[in-house]
C-alpha positions in Angstrom: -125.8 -108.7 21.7 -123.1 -110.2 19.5 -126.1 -112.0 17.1 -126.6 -108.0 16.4 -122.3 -107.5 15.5 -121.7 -108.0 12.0 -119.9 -110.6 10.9 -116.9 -110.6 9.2 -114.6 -113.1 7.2 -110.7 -113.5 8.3 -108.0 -114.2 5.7 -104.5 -114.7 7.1 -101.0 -114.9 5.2 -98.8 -117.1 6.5 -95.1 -117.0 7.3 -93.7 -119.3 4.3 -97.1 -118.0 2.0 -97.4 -115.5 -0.6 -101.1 -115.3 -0.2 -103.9 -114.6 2.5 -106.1 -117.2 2.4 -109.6 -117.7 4.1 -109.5 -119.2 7.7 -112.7 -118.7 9.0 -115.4 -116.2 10.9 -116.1 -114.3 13.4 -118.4 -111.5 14.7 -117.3 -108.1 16.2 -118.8 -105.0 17.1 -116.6 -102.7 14.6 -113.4 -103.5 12.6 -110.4 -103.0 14.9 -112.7 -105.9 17.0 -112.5 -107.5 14.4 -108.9 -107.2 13.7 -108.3 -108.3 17.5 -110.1 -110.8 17.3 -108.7 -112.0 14.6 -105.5 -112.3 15.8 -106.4 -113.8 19.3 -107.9 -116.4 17.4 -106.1 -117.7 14.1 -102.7 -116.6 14.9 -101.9 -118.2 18.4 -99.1 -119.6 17.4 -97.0 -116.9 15.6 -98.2 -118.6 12.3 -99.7 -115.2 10.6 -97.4 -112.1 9.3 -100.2 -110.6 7.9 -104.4 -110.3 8.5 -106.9 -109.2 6.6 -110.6 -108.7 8.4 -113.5 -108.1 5.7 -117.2 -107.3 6.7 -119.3 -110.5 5.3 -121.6 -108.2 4.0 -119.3 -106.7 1.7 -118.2 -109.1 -0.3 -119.5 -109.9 -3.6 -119.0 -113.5 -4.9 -120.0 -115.3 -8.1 -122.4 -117.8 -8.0 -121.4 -121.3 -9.0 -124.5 -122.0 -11.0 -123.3 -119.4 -13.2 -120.0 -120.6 -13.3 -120.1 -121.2 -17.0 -121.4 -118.0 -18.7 -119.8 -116.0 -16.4 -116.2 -117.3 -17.3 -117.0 -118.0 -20.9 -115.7 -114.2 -22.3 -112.0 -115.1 -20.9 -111.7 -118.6 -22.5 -111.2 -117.1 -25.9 -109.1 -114.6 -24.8 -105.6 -116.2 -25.5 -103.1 -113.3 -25.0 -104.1 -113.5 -21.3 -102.0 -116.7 -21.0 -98.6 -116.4 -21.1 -98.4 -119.9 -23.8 -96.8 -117.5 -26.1 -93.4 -116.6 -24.0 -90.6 -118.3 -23.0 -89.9 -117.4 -19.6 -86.0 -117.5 -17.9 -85.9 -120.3 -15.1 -84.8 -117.1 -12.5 -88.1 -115.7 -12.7 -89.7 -116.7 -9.5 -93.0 -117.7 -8.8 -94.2 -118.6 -12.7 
């Protein structure tokens, strides 16, 4: 039964962290499963403020062989970098 549940990927942001990052799999028969399940098994500990549960199937990644012509358009697109500012030492996270 639970090879038929979709699977779905788990990102968790952490206590101290600004981000969610990826911390693994799992399968469940709809999302608040998922959600659940999710915090049954990566946050035991108290470690996670905030979870994110993503069907596997709807995610749309770039391929690695195609790293190159795929990044390419954003190499010559200076402005996007802040090079050009000068930014106060109070601005957090820079």
């Amino acid at each position: 039964m639970s090879e038929r549940w979709p699977l779905y990927e788990v990102f968790v942001r952490g206590k101290r962290g600004l981000n969610h990052v990826h911390v693994g799999s799992l399968r469940a028969p709809d999302d608040r499963m998922a959600l659940h399940h999710a915090r049954d098994l990566y946050t035991r500990r108290n470690e996670g403020v905030s979870i994110w549960v993503v069907k596997a199937a709807d995610i749309t990644a770039s391929s690695p062989e195609e790293k190159d012509p795929f990044f390419e358009p954003s190499a010559d697109k200076v402005y996007r970098h802040p090079t050009f500012y000068d930014i106060p030492d109070d601005v957090p996270h820079m």
